[in-house]
C-alpha positions in Angstrom: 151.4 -77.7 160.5 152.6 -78.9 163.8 153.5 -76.6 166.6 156.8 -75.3 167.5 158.6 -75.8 171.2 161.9 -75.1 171.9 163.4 -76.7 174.3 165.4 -75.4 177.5 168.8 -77.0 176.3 168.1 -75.3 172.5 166.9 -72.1 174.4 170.8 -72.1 176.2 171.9 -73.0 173.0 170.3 -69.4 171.6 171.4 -67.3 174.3 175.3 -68.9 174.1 175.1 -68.3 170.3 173.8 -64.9 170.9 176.3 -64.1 173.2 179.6 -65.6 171.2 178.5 -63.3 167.9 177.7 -60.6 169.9 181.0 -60.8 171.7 182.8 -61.4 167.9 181.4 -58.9 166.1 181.3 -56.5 168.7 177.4 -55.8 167.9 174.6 -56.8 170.2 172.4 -56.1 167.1 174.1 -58.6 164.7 173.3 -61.4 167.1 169.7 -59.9 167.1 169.6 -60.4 162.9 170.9 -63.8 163.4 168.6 -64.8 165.7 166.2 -63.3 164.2 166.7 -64.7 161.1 167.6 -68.4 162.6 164.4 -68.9 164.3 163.6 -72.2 162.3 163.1 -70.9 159.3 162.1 -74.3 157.6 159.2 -73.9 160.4 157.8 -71.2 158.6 157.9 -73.1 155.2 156.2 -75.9 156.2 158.5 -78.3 155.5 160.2 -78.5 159.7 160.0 -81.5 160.7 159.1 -83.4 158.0 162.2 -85.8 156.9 165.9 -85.3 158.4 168.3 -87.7 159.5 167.4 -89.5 162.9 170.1 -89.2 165.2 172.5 -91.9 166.7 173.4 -89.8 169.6 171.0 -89.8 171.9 167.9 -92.1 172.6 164.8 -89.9 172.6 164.2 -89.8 168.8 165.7 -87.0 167.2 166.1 -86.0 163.6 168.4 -83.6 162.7 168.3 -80.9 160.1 171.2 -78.0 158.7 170.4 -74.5 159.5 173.0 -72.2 158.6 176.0 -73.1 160.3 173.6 -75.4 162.7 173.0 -78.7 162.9 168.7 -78.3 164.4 168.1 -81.5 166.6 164.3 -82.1 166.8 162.0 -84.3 168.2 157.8 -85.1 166.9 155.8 -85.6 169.4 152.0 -85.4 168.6 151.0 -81.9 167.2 154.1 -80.5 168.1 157.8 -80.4 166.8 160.1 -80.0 170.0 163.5 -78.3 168.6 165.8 -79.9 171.1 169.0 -78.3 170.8 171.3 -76.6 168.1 175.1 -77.1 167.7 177.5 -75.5 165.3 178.2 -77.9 162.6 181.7 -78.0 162.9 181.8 -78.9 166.7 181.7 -83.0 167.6 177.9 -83.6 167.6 178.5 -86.5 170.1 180.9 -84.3 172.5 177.9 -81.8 172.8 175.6 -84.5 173.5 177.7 -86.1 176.2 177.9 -82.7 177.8 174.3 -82.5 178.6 174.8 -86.2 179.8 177.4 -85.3 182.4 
């Protein structure tokens, strides 16, 4: 099994998703569970990063794979499986990469 890196983008991406269900549901600790529970689960099965859909949005190599409401953007480099950012699936995937570009 290759090892797991998040990225700094993906790490940002956490901490705003953390903060936007905390703020919604008015519960630090249901942001917690989800967090919890939305650390790459398909990691832990074995199966992360092996298939997805390479991605036309950005140059670097990415796959991309559904998590919950998340679209996981990954790269494989080596021994290692860099998680590269995640975006809510029902935001304009381009759009979120053209905000890291500019």
């Amino acid at each position: 099994m290759k090892e797991l890196r998040i990225s700094s983008e993906a790490e940002r991406d956490l901490d705003d998703i953390w903060q936007y269900l905390s703020d919604e549901s008015n519960s630090p600790s249901v942001a917690n569970r989800f967090i919890d529970q939305a650390d790459c689960p398909a990691h832990d099965s074995g199966t992360f990063g092996k298939g997805g859909t390479q991605e036309r949005y950005n140059r670097d190599g990415s796959k991309s794979t559904p998590d919950w409401n998340y679209i996981v953007y990954y790269r494989e480099r080596g021994r290692f499986v860099t998680v590269a950012r995640l975006i809510h699936g029902k935001r304009e995937q381009a759009a979120a990469f053209s905000e890291d570009a500019g």
